[in-house]
C-alpha positions in Angstrom: 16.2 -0.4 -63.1 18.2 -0.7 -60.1 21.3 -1.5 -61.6 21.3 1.8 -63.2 20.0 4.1 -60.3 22.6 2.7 -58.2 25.5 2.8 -60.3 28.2 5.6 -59.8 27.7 7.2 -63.5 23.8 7.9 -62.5 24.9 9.3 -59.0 27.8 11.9 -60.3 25.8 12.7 -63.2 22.3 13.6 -61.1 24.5 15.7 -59.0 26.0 17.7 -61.9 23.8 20.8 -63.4 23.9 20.0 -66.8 21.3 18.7 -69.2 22.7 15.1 -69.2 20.6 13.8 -66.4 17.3 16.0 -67.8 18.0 14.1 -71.3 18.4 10.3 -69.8 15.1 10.9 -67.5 13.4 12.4 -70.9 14.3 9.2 -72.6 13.6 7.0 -69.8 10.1 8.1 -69.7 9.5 8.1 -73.2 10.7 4.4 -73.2 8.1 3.9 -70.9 5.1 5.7 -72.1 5.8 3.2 -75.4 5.7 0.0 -73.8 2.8 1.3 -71.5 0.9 2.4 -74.8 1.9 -0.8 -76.4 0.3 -2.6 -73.6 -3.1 -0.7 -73.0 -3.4 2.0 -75.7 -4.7 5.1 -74.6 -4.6 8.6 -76.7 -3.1 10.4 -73.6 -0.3 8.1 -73.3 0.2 8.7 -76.9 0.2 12.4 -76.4 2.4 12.2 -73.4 5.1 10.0 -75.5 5.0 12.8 -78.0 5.4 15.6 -75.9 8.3 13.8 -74.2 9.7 13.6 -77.4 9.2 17.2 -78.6 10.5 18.4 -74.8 13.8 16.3 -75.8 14.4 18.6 -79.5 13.1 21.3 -78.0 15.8 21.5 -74.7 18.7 19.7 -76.5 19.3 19.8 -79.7 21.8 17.0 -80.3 18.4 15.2 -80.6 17.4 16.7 -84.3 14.3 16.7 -86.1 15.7 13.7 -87.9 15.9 11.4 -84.6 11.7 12.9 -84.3 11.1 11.6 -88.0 12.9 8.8 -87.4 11.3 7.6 -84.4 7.5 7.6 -85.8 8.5 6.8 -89.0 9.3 3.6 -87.9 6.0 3.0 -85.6 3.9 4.3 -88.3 5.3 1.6 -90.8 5.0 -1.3 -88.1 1.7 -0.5 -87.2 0.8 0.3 -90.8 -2.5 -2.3 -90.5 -3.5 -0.9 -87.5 -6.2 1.6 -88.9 -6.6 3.0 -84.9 -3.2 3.3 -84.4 -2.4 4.8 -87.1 -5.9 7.5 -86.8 -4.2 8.2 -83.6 -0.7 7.8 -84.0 -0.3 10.3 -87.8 -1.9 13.6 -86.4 0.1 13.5 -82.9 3.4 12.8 -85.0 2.2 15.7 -87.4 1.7 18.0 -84.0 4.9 16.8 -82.6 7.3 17.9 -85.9 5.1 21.3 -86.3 6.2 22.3 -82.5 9.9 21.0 -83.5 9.8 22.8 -86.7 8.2 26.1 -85.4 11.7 26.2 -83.3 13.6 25.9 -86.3 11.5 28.1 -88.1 12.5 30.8 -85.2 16.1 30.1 -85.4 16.2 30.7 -88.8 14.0 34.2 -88.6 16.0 35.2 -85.8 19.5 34.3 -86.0 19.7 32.8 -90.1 20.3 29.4 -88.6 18.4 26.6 -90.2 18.5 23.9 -87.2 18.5 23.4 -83.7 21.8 24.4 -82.9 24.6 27.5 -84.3 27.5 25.3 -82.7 27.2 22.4 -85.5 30.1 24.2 -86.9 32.3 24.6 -84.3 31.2 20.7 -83.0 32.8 19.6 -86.3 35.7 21.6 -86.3 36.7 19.6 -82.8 37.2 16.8 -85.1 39.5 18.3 -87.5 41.2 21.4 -86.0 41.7 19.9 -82.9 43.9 17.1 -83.9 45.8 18.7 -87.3 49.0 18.3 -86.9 51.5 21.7 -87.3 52.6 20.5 -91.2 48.8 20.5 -91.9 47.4 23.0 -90.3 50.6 25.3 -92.2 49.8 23.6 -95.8 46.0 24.6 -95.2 47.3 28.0 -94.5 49.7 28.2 -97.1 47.0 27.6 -100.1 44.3 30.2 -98.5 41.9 26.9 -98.3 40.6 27.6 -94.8 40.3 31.2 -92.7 42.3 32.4 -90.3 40.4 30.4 -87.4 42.1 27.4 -88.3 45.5 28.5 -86.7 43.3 28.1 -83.0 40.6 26.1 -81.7 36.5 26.3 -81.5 34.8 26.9 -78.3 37.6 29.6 -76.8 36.6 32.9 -75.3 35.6 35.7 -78.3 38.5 37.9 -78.0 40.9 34.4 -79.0 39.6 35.3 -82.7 40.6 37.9 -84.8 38.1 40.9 -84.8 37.4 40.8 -88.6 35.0 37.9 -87.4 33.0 39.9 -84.8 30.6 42.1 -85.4 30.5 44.0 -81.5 26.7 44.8 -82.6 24.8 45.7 -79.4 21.5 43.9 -79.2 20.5 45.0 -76.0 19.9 41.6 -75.2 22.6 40.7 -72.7 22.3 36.8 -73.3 23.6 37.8 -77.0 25.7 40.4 -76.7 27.8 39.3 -73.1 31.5 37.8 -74.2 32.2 35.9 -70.7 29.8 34.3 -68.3 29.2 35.2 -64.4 32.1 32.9 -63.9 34.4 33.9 -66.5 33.8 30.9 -69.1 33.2 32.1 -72.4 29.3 32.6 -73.1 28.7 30.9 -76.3 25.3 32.6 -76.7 27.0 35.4 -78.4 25.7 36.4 -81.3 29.4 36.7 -82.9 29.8 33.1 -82.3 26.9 32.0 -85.3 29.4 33.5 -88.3 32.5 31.6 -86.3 30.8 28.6 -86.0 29.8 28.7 -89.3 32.9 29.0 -90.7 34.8 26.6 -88.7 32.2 24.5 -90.6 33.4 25.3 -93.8 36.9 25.0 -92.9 36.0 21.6 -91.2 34.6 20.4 -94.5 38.0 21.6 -96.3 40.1 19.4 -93.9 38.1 16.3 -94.1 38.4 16.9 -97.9 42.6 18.0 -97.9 43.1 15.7 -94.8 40.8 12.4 -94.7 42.8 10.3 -92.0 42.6 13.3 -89.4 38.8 13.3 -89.4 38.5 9.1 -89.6 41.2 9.1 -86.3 39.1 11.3 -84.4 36.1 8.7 -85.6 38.1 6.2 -83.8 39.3 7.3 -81.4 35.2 8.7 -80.4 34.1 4.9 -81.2 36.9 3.9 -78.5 35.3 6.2 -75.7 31.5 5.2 -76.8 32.6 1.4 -76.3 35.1 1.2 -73.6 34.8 4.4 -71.8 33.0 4.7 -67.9 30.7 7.1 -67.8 32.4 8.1 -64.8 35.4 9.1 -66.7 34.5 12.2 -67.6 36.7 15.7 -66.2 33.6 17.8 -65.5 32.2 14.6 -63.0 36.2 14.0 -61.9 34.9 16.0 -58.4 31.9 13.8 -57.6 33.6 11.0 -58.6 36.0 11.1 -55.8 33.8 11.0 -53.3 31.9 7.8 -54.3 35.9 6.6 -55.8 35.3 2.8 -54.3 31.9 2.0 -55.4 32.8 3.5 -58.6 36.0 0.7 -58.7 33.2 -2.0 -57.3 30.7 -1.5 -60.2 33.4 -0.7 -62.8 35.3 -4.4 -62.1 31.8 -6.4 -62.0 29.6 -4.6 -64.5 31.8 -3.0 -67.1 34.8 -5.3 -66.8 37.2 -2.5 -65.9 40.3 -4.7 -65.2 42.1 -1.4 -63.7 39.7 -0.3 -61.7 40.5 -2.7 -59.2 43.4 -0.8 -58.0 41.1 2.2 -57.0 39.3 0.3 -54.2 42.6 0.7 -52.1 44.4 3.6 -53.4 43.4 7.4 -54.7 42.6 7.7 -58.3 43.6 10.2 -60.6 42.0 9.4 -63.4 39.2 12.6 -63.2 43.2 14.2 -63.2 44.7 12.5 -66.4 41.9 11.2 -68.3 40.1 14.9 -69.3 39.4 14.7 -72.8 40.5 18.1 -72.7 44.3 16.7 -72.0 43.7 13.3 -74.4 42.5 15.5 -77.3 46.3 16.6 -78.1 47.7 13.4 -77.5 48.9 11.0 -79.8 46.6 8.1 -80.4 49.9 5.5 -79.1 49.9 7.9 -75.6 46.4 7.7 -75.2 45.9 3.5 -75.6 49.3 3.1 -73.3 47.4 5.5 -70.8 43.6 4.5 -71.2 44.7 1.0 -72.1 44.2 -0.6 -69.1 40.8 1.0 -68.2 38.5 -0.4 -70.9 35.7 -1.6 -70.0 35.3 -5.3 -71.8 31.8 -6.5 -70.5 30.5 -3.1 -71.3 31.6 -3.2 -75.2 30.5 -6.7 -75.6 26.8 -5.7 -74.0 26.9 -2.4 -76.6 28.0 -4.3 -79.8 26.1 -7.4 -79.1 22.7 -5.6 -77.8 21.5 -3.9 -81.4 22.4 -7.0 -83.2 20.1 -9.1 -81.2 17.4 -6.3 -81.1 17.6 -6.5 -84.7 17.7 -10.2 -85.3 14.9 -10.6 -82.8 12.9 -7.5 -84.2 13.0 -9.2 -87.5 12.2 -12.8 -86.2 9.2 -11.6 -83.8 5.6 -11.6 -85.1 4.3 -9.3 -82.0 4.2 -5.4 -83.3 4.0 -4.7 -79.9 7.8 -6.1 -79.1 8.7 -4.8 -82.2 7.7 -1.0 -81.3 10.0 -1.5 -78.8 12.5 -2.4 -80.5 12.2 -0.4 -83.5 12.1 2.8 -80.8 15.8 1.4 -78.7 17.4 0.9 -82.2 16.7 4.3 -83.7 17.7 5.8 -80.7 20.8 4.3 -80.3 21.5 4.4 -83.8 21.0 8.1 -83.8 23.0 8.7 -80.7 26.4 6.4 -82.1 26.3 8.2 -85.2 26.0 12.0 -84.0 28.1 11.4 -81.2 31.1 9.3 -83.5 30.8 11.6 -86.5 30.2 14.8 -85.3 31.7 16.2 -81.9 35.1 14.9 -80.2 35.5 13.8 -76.7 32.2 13.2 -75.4 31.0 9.8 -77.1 30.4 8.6 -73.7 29.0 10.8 -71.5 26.3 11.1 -74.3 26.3 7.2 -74.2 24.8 7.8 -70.4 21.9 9.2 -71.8 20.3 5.9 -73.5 22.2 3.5 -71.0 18.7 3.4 -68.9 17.4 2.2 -72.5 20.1 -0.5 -72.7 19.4 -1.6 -69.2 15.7 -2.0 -69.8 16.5 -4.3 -73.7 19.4 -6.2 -71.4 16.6 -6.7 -68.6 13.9 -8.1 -71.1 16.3 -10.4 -73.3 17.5 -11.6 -69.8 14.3 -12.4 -68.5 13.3 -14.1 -71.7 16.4 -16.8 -71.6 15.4 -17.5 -67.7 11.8 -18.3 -68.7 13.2 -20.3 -71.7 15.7 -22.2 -69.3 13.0 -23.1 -66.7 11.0 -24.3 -69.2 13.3 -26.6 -70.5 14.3 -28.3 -67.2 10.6 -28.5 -65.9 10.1 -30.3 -68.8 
């Protein structure tokens, strides 16, 4: 636990208002409301787990119904012989999607959206519009395939589109009718912003159709950030982490292996600067490895492609349900959170990797732990 309190990514992140810190306490403590129930089952601690869970979808919705399904699927069919678990564990689970599907129920009656989110569109589009070259982007044009919002980018102020796709209906709610934030920013509650982001869906389905390779290179390039990208490296964090710069550089060269991060502990980095995914975005997959090159973080992709495959082998080879709860609860997690953050959205495969490192620390810890007992066993005998 200490090892992820103290490092630098946990210290710039809890001082950032966003939901990225709410999300990895949310998941820390649902990690451990499993392996307490595990250990001394108790209907509260059942209740609580759930809740935590349901608090998650309801406050973020990267984390789907799907994930919620997903995640007591699996503890239903491994305590399948467990009559009491399973008296206990099917009504709280049926609870637990009725609260998440009453929000999508209210999405839909409210705003036509069937899911958590009216951004899914424009999250896709960063994966295709983003990185279509100008020969593309003109033959897509050219043979009326895609609207007009493929000539700019999702996620820019309202008045960047063309007004055929607003509506300027006053709602006389000002959370849903306001184009720019107290600061200026664009407010993506809008209203107008549903019908864009819903066709930049459509258009992003075209392009992964017309234009395969420019979806599967922004795959890449996102599976290149979730295994050998700091945390840290991140341009909305860039401020804090300046101010904790060496210790950032200490942890970086021991933990994750980050070779370049040794020059940082005697000289100013720029890297908040240089590395902003919104800069990388436009540049060419050859200019990013020559500039990122240097900063990836070996021990840190070795620890994220080695961990599931021993969680599975071991999930498989252990007897104890228990254990494999456990388990069964990290994988499905991190399964979830690799696909939606590679497939879906560009540029942020590792700041969303923050959010289930607590429950990679915790696995690392107990596999860890297991090979010292096993080790001073075999010498003491």
């Amino acid at each position: 636990a200490g090892l992820f309190v103290c490092s630098p990514a946990a210290i710039v992140y809890e001082n950032l208002l966003s939901y990225t810190y709410l999300d990895t306490a949310l998941l820390s403590s649902a990690m451990y409301l499993l392996v307490r129930f595990v250990s001394r089952p108790s209907p509260v601690t059942m209740w609580l787990f759930s809740l935590v869970l349901v608090a998650l979808c309801w406050m973020r919705s990267a984390y789907h119904l799907i994930w919620l399904l997903a995640v007591f699927s699996v503890l239903l069919f491994l305590f399948r012989r467990d009559r009491q678990f399973c008296r206990l564990a099917l009504p709280v689970s049926l609870v637990a999607v009725a609260l998440v599907g009453m929000l999508y129920m209210k999405n839909v009656a409210m705003f036509g959206v069937s899911g958590p989110s009216s951004w899914v569109g424009m999250n896709l589009a960063t994966m295709t519009h983003t990185n279509l070259t100008d020969e593309a982007r003109k033959q897509l044009e050219d043979s009326h395939a895609v609207s007009a919002l493929t000539e700019g980018a999702p996620f820019q102020q309202l008045n960047a589109y063309p007004a055929s796709f607003r509506t300027n209906e006053n709602s006389d709610v000002p959370i849903l009718d306001m184009e720019s934030r107290f600061d200026g920013s664009p407010n993506f509650n809008n209203r107008d912003y549903i019908r864009i982001s819903s066709l930049f869906g459509r258009d992003a389905a075209t392009v992964i159709k017309v234009f395969p390779e420019v979806y599967l290179g922004s795959v890449y390039r996102n599976l290149a950030n979730f295994l050998f990208r700091s945390s840290t490296d991140y341009r909305l964090v860039s401020a804090n982490v300046s101010r904790v710069q060496a210790w950032d550089a200490l942890y970086s060269t021991l933990i994750y292996g980050r070779i370049a991060a040794m020059d940082q502990l005697w000289s100013k980095s720029e890297r908040g600067e240089v590395g902003a995914p919104s800069s990388l975005k436009h540049m060419p997959l050859r200019d990013v490895v020559a500039l990122k090159g240097r900063e990836a973080c070996v021990f840190l992709a070795i620890i994220i492609i080695a961990l599931p495959c021993v969680a599975m082998v071991k999930m498989v080879r252990n007897e104890a349900v228990k254990d494999r709860a456990i388990l069964g609860f990290f994988l499905v997690t991190f399964g979830y959170v690799f696909l939606t953050t590679n497939l879906v959205n560009f540029g942020e495969a590792h700041r969303m990797r923050f959010e289930i490192e607590p429950l990679i620390v915790v696995i690392l810890g107990w596999f860890g732990s297991d090979l010292w007992r096993r080790w001073c066993s075999r010498h003491r005998a």
